[in-house]
NUMARKE-842716 format. One line per 4 residues: their letters; for each residue z negated, x, y of N, C-alpha, C, O, CB. Coordinates in steps of 0.05 Angstrom, whole numbers. Last residue first. Glycine has a CB too. Layout:
% NUMARKE-842716
A) Z,X,Y,Z,X,Y,Z,X,Y,Z,X,Y,Z,X,Y; ...
//
This chain:
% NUMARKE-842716
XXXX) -2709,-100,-1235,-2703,-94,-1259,-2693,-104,-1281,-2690,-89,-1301,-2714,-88,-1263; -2724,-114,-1181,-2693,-110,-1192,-2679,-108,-1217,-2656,-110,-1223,-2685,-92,-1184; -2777,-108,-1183,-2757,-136,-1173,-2726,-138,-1185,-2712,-156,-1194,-2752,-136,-1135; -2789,-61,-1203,-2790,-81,-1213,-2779,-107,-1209,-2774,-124,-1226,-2806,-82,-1215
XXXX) -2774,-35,-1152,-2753,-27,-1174,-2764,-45,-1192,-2745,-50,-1207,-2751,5,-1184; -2802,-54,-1113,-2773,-67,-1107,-2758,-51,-1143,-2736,-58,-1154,-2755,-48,-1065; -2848,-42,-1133,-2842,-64,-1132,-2811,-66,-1125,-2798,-84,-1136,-2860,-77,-1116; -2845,16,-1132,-2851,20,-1157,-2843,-18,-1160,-2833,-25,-1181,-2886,36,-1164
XXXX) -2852,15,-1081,-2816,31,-1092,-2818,15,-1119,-2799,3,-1128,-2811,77,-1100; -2898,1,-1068,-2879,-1,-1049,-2852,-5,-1067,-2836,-24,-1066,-2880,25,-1030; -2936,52,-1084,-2930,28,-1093,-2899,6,-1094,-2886,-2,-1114,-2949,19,-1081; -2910,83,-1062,-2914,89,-1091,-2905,64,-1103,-2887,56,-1117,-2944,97,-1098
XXXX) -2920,93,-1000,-2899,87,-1012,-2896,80,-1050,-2874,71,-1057,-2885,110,-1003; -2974,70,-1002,-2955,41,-1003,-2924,56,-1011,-2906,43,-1022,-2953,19,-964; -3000,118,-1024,-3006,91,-1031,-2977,77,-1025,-2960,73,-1043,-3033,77,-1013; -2976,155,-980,-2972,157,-1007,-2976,130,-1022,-2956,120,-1032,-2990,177,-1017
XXXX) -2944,144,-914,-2969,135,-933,-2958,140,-970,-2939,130,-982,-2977,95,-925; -2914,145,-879,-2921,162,-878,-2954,166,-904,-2973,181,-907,-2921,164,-847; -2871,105,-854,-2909,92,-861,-2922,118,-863,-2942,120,-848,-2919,73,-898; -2826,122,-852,-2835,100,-835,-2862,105,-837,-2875,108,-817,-2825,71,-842
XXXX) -2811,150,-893,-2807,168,-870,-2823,147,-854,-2838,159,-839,-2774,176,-859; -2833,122,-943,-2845,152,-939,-2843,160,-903,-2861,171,-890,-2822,177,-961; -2801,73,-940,-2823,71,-942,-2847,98,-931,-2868,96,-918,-2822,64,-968; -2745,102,-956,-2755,92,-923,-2776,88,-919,-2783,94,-897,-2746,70,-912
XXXX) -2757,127,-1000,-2746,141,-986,-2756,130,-947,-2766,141,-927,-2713,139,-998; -2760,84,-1030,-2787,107,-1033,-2781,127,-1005,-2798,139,-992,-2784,131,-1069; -2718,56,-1035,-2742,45,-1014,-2761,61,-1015,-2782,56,-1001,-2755,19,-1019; -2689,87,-1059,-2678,81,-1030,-2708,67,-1008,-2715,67,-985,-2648,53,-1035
XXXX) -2714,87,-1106,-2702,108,-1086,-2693,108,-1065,-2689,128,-1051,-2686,118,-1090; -2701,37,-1117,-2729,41,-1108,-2733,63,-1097,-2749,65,-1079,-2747,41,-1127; -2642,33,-1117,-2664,9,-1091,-2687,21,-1093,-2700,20,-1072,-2672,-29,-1099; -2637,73,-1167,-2620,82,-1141,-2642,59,-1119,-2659,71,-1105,-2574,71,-1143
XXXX) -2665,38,-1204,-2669,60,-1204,-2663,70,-1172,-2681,73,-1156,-2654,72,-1227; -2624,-6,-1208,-2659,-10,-1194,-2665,13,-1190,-2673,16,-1167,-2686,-23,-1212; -2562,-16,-1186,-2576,3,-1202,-2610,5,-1193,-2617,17,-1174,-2561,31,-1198; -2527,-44,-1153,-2551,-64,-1169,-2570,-51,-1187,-2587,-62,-1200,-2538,-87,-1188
XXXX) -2506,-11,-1120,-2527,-17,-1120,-2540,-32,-1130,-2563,-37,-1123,-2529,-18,-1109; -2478,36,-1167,-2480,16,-1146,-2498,6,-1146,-2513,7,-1165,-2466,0,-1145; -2470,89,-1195,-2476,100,-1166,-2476,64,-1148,-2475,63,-1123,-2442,129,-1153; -2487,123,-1244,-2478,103,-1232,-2484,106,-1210,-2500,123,-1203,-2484,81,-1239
XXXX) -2462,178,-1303,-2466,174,-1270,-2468,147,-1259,-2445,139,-1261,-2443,187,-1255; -2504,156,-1367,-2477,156,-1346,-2481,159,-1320,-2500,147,-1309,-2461,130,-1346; -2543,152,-1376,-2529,176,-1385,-2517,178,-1382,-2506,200,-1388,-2525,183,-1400; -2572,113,-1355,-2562,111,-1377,-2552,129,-1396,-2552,127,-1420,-2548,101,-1373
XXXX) -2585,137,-1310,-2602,127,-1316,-2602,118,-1349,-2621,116,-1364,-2603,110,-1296; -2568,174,-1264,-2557,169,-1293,-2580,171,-1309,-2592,190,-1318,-2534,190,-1303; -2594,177,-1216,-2566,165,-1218,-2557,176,-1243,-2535,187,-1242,-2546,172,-1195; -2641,182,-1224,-2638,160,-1204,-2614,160,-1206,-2605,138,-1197,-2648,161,-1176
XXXX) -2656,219,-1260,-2665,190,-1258,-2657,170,-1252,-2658,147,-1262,-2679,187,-1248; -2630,263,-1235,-2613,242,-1269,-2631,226,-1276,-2628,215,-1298,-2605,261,-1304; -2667,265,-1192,-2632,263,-1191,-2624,250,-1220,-2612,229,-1223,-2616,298,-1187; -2724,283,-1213,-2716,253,-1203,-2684,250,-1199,-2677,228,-1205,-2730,247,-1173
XXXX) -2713,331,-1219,-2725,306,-1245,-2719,290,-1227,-2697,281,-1233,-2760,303,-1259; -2694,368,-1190,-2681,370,-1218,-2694,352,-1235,-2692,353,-1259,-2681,398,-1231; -2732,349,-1143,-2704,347,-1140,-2692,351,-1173,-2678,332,-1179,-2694,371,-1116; -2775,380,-1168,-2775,362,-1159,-2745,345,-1157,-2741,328,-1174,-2788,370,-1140
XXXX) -2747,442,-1167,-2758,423,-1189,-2766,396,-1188,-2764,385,-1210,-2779,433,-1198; -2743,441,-1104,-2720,452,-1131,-2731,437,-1157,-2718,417,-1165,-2721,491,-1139; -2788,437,-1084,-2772,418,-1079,-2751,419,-1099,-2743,398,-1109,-2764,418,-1054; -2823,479,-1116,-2826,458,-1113,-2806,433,-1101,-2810,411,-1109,-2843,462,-1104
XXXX) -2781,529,-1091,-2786,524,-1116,-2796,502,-1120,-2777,491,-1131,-2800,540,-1126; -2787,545,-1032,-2769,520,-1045,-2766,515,-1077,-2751,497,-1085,-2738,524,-1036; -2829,580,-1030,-2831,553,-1025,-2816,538,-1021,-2821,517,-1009,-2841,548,-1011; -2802,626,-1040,-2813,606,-1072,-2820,589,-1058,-2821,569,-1073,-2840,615,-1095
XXXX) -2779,642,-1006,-2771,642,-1030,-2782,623,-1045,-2772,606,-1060,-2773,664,-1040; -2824,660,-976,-2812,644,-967,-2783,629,-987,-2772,608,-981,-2808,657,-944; -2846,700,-1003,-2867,684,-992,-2845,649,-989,-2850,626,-996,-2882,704,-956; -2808,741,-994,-2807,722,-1027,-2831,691,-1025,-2833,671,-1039,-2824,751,-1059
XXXX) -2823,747,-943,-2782,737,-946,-2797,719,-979,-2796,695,-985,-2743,783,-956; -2868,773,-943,-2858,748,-923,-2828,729,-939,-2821,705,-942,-2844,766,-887; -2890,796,-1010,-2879,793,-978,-2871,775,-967,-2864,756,-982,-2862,804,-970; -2950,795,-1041,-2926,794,-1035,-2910,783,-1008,-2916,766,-991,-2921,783,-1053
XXXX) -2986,855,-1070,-2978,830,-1046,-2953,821,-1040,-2934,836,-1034,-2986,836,-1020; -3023,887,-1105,-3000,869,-1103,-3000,847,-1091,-3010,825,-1096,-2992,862,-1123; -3077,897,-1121,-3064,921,-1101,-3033,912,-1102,-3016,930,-1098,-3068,957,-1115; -3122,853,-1142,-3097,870,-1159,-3089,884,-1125,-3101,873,-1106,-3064,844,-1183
XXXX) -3158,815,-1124,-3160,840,-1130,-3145,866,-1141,-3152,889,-1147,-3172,837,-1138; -3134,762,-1119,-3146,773,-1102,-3148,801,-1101,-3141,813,-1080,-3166,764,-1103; -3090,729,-1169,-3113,745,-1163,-3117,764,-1138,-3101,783,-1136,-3116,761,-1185; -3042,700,-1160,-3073,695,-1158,-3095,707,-1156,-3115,699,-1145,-3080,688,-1171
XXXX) -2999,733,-1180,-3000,718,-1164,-3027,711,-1143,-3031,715,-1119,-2991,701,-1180; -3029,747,-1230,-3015,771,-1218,-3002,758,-1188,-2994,776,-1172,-2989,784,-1241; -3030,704,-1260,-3055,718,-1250,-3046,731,-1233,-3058,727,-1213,-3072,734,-1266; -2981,675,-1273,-2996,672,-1254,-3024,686,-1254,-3041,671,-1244,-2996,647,-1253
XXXX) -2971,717,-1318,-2947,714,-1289,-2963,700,-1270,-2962,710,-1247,-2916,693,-1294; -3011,718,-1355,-3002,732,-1333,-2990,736,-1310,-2993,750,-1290,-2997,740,-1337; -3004,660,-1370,-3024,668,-1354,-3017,687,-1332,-3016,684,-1308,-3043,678,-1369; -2951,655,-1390,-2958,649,-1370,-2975,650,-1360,-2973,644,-1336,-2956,636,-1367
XXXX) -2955,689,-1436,-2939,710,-1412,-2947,693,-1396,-2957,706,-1378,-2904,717,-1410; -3000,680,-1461,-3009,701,-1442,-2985,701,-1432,-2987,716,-1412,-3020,727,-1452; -2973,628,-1480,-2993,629,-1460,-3003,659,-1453,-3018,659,-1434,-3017,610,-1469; -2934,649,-1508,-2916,640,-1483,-2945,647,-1468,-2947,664,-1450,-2898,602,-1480
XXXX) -2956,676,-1553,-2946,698,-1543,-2939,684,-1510,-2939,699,-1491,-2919,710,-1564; -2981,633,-1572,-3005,647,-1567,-2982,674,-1539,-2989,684,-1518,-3024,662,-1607; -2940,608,-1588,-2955,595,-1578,-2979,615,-1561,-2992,609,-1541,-2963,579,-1600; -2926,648,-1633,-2903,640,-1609,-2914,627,-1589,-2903,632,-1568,-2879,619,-1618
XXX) -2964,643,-1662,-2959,671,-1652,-2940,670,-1631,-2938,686,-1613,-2948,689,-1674; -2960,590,-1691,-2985,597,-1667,-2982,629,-1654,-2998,638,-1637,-3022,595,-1685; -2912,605,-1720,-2911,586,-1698,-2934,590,-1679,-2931,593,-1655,-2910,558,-1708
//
């Protein structure tokens, strides 16, 4: 088991050194440049979606679902205020109101 452990952390080191490092003679191009900066919204998006609408383990989709109101208020809170604090907070109260 520590050989399986030992084998993931060098592959993930490596994969990100080879990224990171300054001094390697590997650069990467415009197009993959542009590639991976939807990687963060992609993963992002694959945790909060069966948060927010199957919450149970079932698809729900009405609105007395707290999960779906604080998503909804994280959502307007973000485009309006433009503030991390209040949206956080913000979402984190209407989904306790509801809960």
């Amino acid at each position: 088991m520590i050989v399986t452990i030992v084998a993931l952390a060098c592959v993930t080191f490596a994969t990100r050194y080879l990224f990171l490092a300054k001094n390697l003679p590997f650069t990467i191009g415009p197009r993959f440049q542009r590639l991976l900066s939807f990687s963060a919204p992609c993963v992002l998006t694959a945790i909060w979606v069966p948060i927010v609408f199957m919450p149970n383990g079932e698809f729900v989709t009405e609105l007395n679902n707290p999960y779906l109101l604080g998503a909804l208020a994280a959502v307007f809170l973000a485009f309006k205020f433009k503030n991390l604090y209040l949206t956080t907070f913000g979402s984190l109260i209407v989904f306790y109101l509801f809960f």
